[in-house]
FIKEVEX-409650 format. One record per residue (C-alpha): residue number from 1; residue in three letters; x, y, z. Coordinates in steps of 0.02 Angstrom, whole numbers. Layout:
BEGIN
+-----+-----+--------+--------+--------+
|   n | res |      u |      v |      w |
+-----+-----+--------+--------+--------+
| NUM | ALA |      X |      Y |      Z |
...
+-----+-----+--------+--------+--------+
//
This chain:
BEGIN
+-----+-----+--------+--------+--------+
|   n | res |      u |      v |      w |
+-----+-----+--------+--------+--------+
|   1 | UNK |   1531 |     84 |    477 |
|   2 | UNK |   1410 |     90 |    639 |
|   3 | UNK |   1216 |     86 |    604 |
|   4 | UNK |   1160 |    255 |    641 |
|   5 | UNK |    948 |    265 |    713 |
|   6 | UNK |    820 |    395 |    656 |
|   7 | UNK |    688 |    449 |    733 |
|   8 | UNK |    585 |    572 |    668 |
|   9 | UNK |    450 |    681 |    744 |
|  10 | UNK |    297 |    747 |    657 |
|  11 | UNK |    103 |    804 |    691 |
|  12 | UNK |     38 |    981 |    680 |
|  13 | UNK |     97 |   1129 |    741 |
|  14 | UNK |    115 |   1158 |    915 |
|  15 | UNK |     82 |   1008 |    985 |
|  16 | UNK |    268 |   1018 |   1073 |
|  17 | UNK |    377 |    923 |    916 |
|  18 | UNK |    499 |   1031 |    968 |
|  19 | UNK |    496 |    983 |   1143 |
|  20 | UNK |    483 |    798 |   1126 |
|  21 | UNK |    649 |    790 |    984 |
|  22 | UNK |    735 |    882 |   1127 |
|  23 | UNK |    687 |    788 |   1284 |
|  24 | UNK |    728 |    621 |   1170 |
|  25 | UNK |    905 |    702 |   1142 |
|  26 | UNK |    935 |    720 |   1343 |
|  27 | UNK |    885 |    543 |   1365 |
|  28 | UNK |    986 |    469 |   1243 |
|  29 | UNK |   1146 |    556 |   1277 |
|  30 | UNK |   1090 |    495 |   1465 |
|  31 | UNK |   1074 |    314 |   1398 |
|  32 | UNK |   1280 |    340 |   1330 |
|  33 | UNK |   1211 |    377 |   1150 |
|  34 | UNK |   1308 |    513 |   1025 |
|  35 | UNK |   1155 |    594 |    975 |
|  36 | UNK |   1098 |    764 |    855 |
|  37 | UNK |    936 |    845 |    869 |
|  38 | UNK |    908 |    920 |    709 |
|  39 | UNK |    760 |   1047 |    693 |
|  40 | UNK |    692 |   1056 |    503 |
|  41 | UNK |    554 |   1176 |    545 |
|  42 | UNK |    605 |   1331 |    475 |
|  43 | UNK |    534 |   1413 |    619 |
|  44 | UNK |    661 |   1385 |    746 |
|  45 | UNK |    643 |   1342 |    933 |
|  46 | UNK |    768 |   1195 |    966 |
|  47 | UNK |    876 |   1348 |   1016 |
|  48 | UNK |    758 |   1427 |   1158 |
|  49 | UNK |    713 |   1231 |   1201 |
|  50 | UNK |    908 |   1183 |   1261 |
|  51 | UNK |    926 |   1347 |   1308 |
|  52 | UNK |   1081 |   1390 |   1217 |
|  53 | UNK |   1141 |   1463 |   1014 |
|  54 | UNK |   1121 |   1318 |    913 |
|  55 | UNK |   1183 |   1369 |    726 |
|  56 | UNK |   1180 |   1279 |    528 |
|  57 | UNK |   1319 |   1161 |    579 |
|  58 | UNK |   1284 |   1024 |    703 |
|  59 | UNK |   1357 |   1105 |    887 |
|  60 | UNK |   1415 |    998 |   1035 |
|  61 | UNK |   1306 |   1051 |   1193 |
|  62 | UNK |   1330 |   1024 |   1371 |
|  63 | UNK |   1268 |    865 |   1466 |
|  64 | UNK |   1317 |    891 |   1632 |
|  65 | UNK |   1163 |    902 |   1764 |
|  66 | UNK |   1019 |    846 |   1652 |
|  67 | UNK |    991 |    680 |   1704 |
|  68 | UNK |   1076 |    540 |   1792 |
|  69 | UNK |   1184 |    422 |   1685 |
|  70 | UNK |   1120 |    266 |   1634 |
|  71 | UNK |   1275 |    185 |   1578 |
|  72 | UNK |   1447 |    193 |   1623 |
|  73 | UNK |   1469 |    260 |   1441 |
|  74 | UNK |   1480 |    432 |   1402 |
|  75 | UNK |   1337 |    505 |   1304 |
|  76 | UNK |   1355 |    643 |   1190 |
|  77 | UNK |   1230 |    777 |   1130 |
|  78 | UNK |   1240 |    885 |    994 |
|  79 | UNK |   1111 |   1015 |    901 |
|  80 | UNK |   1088 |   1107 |    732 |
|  81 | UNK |    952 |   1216 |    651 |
|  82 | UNK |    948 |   1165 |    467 |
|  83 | UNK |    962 |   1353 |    373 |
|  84 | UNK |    913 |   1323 |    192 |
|  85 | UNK |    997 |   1460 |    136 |
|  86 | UNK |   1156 |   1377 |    173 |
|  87 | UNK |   1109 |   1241 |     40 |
|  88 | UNK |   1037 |   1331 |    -99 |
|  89 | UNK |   1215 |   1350 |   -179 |
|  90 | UNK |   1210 |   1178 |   -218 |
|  91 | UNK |   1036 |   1168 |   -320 |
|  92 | UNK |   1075 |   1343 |   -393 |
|  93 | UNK |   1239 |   1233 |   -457 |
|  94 | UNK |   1139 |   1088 |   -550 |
|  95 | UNK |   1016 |   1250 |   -620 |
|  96 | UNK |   1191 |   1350 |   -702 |
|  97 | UNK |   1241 |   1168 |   -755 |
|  98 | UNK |   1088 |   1125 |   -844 |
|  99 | UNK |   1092 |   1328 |   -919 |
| 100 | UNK |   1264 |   1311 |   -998 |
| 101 | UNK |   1234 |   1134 |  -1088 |
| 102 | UNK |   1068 |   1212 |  -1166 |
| 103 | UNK |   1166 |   1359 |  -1214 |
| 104 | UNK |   1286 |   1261 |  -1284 |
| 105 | UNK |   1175 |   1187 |  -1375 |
| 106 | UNK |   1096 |   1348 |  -1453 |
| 107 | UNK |    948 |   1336 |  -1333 |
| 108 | UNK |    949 |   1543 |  -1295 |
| 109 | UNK |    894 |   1551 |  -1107 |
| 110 | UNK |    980 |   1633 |   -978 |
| 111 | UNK |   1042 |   1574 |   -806 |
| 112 | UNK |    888 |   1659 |   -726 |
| 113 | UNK |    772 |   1599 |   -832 |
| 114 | UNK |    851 |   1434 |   -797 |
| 115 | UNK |    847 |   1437 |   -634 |
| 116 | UNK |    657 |   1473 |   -617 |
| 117 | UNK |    626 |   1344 |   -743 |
| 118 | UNK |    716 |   1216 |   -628 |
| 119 | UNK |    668 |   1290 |   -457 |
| 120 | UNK |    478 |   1280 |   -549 |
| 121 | UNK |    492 |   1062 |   -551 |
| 122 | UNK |    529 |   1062 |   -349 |
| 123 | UNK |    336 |   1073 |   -283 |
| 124 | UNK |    412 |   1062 |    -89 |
| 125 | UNK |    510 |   1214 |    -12 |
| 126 | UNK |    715 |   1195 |      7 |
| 127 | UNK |    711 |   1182 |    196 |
| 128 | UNK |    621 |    987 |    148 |
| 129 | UNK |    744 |    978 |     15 |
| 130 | UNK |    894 |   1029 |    137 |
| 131 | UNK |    831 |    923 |    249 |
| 132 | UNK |    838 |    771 |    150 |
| 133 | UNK |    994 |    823 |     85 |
| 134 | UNK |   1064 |    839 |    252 |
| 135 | UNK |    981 |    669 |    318 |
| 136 | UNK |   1088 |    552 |    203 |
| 137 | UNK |   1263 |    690 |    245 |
| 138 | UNK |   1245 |    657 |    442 |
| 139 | UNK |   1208 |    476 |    434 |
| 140 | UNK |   1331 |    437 |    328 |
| 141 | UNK |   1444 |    548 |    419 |
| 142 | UNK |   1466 |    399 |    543 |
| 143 | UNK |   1471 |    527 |    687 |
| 144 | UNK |   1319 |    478 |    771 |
| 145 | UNK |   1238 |    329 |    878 |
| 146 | UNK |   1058 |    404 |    845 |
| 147 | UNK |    976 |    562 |    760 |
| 148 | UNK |    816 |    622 |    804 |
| 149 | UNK |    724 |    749 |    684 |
| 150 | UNK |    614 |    885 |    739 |
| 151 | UNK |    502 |    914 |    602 |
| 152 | UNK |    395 |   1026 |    535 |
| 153 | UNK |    203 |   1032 |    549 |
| 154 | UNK |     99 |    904 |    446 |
| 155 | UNK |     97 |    982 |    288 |
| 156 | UNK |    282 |   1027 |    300 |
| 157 | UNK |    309 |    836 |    352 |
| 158 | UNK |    205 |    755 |    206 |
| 159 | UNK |    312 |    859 |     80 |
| 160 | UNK |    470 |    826 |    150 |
| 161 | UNK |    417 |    615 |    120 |
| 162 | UNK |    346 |    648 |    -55 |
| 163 | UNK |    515 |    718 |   -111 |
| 164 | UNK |    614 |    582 |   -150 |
| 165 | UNK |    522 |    512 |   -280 |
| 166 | UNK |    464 |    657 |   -343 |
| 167 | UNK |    642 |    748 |   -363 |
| 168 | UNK |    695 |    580 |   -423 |
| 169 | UNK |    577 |    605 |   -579 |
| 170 | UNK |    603 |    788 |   -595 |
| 171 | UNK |    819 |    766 |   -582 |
| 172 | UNK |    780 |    604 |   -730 |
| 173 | UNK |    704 |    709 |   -850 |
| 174 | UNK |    831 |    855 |   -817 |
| 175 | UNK |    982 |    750 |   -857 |
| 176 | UNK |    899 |    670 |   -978 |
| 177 | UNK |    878 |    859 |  -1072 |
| 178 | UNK |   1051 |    897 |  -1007 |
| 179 | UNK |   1101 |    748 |  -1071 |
| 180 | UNK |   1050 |    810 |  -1247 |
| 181 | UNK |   1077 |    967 |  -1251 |
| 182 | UNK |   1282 |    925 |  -1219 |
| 183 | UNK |   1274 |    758 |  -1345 |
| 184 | UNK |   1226 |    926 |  -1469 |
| 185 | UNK |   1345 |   1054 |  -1400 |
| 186 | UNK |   1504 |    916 |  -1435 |
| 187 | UNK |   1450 |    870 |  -1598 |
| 188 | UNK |   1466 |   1078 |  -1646 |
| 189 | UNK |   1626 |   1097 |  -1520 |
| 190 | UNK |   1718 |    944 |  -1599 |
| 191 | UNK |   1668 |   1010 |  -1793 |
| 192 | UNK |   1733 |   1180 |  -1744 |
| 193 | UNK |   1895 |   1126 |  -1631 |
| 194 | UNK |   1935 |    957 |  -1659 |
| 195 | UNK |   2012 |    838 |  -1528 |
| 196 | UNK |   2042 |    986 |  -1418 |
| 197 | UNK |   1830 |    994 |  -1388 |
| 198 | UNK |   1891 |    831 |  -1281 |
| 199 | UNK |   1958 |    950 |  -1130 |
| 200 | UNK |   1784 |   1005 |  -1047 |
| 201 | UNK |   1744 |    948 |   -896 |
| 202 | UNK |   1600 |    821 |   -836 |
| 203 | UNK |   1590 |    880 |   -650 |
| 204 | UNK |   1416 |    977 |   -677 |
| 205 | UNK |   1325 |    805 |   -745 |
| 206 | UNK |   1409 |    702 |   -577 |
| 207 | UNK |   1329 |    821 |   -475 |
| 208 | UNK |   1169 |    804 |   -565 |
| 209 | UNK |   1217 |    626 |   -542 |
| 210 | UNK |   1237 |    617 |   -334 |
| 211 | UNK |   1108 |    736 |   -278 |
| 212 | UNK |   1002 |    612 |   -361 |
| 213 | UNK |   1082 |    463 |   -275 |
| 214 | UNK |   1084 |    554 |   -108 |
| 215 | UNK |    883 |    586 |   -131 |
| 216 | UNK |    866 |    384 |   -185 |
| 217 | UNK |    978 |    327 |     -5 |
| 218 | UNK |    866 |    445 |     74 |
| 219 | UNK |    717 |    370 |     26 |
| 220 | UNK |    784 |    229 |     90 |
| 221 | UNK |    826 |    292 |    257 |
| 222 | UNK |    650 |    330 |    282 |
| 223 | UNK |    562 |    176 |    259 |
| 224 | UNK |    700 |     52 |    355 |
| 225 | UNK |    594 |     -4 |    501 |
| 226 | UNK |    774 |    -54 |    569 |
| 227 | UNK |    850 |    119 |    546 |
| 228 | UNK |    703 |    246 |    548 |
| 229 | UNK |    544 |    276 |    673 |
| 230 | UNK |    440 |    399 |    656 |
| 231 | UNK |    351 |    452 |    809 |
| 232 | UNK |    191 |    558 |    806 |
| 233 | UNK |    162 |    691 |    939 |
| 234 | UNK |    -26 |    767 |    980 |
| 235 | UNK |   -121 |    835 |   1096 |
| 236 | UNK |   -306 |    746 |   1189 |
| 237 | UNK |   -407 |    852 |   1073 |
| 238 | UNK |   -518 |    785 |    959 |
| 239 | UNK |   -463 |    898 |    796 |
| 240 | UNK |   -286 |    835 |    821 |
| 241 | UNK |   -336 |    652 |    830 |
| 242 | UNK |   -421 |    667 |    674 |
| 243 | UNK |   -262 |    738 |    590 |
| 244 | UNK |   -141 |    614 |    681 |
| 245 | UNK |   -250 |    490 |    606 |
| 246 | UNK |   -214 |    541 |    434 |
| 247 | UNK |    -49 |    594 |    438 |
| 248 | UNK |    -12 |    406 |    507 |
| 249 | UNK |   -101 |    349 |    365 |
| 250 | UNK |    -20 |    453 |    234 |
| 251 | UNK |    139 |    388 |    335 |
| 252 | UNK |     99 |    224 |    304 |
| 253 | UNK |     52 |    221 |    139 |
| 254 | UNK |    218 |    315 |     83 |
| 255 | UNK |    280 |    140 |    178 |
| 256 | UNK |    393 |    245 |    341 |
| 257 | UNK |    380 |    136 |    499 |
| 258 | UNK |    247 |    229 |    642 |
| 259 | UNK |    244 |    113 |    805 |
| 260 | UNK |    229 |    253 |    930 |
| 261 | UNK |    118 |    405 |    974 |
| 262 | UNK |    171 |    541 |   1079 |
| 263 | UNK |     19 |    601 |   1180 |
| 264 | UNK |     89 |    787 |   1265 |
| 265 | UNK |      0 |    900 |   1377 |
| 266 | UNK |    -98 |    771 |   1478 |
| 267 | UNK |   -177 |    837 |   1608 |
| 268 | UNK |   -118 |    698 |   1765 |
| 269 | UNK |   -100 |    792 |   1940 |
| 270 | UNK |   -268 |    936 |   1946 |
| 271 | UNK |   -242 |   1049 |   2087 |
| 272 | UNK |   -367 |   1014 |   2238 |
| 273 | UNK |   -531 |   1122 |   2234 |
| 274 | UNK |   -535 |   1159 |   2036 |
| 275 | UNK |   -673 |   1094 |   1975 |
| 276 | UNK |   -619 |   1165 |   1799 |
| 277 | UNK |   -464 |   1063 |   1818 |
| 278 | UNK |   -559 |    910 |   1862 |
| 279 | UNK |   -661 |    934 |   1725 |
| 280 | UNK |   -507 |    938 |   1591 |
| 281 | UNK |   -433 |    794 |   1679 |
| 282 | UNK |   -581 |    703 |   1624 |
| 283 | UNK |   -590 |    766 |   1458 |
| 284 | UNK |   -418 |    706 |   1424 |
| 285 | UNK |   -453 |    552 |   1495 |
| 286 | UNK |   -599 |    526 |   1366 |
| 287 | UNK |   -487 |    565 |   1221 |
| 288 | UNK |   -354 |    469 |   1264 |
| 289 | UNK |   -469 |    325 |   1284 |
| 290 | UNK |   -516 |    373 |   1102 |
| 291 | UNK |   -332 |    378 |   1054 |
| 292 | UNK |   -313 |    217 |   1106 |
| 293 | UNK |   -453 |    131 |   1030 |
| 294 | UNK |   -417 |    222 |    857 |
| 295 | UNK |   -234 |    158 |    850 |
| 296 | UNK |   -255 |     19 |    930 |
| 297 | UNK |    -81 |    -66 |    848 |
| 298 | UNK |     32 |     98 |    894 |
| 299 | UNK |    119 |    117 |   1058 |
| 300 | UNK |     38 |    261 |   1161 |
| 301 | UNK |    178 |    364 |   1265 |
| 302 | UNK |     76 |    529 |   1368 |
| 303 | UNK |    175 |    643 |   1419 |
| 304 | UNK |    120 |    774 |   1567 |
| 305 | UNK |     64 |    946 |   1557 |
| 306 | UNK |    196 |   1054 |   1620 |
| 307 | UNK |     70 |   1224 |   1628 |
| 308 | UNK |    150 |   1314 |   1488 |
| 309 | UNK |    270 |   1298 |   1363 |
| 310 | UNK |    442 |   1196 |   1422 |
| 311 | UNK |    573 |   1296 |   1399 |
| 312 | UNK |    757 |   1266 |   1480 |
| 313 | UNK |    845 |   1087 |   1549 |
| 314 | UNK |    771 |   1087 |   1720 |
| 315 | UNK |    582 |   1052 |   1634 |
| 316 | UNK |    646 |    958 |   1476 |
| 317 | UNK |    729 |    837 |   1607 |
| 318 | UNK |    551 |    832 |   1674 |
| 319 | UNK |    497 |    757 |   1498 |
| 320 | UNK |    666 |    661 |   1443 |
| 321 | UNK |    637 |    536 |   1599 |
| 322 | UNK |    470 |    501 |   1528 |
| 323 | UNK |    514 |    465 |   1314 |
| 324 | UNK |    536 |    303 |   1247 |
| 325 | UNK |    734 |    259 |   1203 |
+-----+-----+--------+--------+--------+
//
């Protein structure tokens, strides 16, 4: 099976995430790469970035006229907007599972109750669950050189890495009581119907079972410096260096690789005769000399300021000839 790359882009929101996960698709497919962008943010703009419908399930979009081939190989790019509604079948699943082994067991709750009881132990929303779940699915899918993540804003981010682990706990101790509860219900099933009890099925404790495992290779995912990167993008304001500085640190501590930071909206070119445009010229100059002397051990990437938000291929092009590969 092929190694398959992550990179994954975080910071506030917008500081142009969005904009960056796109322009890093177009240069990648350039550079002969089969690469998905895949927006987590459950406020959607991947679609208005590439200028084109971009659904749940990952969409082939067209290359030709972005940027000039790099390679004699054929790139490929591809897009999807991560809908949690789509997955919440599957965690409404393990909740019915879980129901019918306490009822089984005499435990008198119903599915609803259930439910909330189970949705209650998941302290992140399902779009960071989907997207975890989804993370391990295309990886493994084997259909992709490289898959680059646009993420939500910080506090979205630093839930979506705190929910391995603490899913991981929460799924333990529910198959642990499911676990129980069905050790009871067999005891009463085989008294009442002998060796005929025998004919129930096990598939609701397996998928208790794998949406744990996927959650544990996910987790691992992140923090492989040799699979995953996770690049932060900001603006040269002083309120948004403070946060980049500790979301990298919360990064870092949760132990997922950050080597690069994604300075956007730098002011490079001022038009002639505008002094105000001299003047924020210089400003960003002064916090970009700050950037650099608070992460002094991070790559610093700027990217110019467009005038505007950058919307469509001709302006992403702009941007993709500038990102890191």
């Amino acid at each position: 099976m092929a190694v398959t790359d992550c990179i994954y882009y975080g910071g506030k929101g917008g500081v142009g995430k969005t904009t960056c996960a796109a322009a890093t698709g177009l240069s990648l497919a350039a550079a002969g790469q089969r690469t998905l962008v895949v927006s987590t943010d459950p406020a959607h703009s991947l679609s208005d970035s590439l200028e084109t419908d971009i659904g749940s399930e990952p969409t082939a979009l067209e290359l030709a006229g972005e940027l000039e081939a790099e390679t004699d190989r054929e790139g490929e790019l591809w897009g999807v907007e991560i809908d949690p509604a789509t997955q919440q079948e599957r965690y409404e699943k393990l909740a019915r599972a879980l129901a019918a082994d306490l009822r089984s067991a005499g435990i008198s709750l119903s599915d609803a109750e259930i439910e909330r009881l189970f949705s209650g132990g998941m302290p992140a929303g399902s779009d960071e669950i989907a997207a975890l779940d989804l993370l391990v699915e295309y990886v493994d899918a084997d259909e992709w050189d490289v898959i680059v993540f646009d993420t939500a804003p910080t506090g979205h981010t630093l839930r979506l890495f705190d929910m391995p682990g603490v899913m991981g706990n929460a799924l333990e101790t529910a198959r642990s009581l499911q676990g129980q509860a069905r050790r009871i219900g067999s005891a009463a099933r085989t008294a009442m119907f002998g060796p005929l009890s025998m004919l129930g099925s096990e598939d609701d404790e397996e998928s208790l079972e794998s949406f744990q495992a996927r959650l544990e290779r996910a987790r691992e995912l992140l923090v492989d410096p040799d699979r995953t990167e996770f690049r932060v993008v900001l603006i040269p304001e002083q309120m948004a260096i403070a946060e980049t500085e500790r979301l990298v640190a919360r990064l870092r501590e949760a132990g997922v690789p950050v080597e690069r930071l994604i300075v956007n909206r730098v002011l490079e070119d001022p038009h002639e005769g505008c002094p105000r445009c001299q003047s924020r010229q210089a400003r960003h100059e002064d916090r970009l000399a700050e950037i650099h002397e608070t992460f002094p051990d991070l790559d610093i990437v700027t990217l110019p300021d467009l005038e505007g938000e950058v919307h469509g291929r001709e302006s992403l092009s702009i941007i993709a000839e500038r990102m890191p590969t």
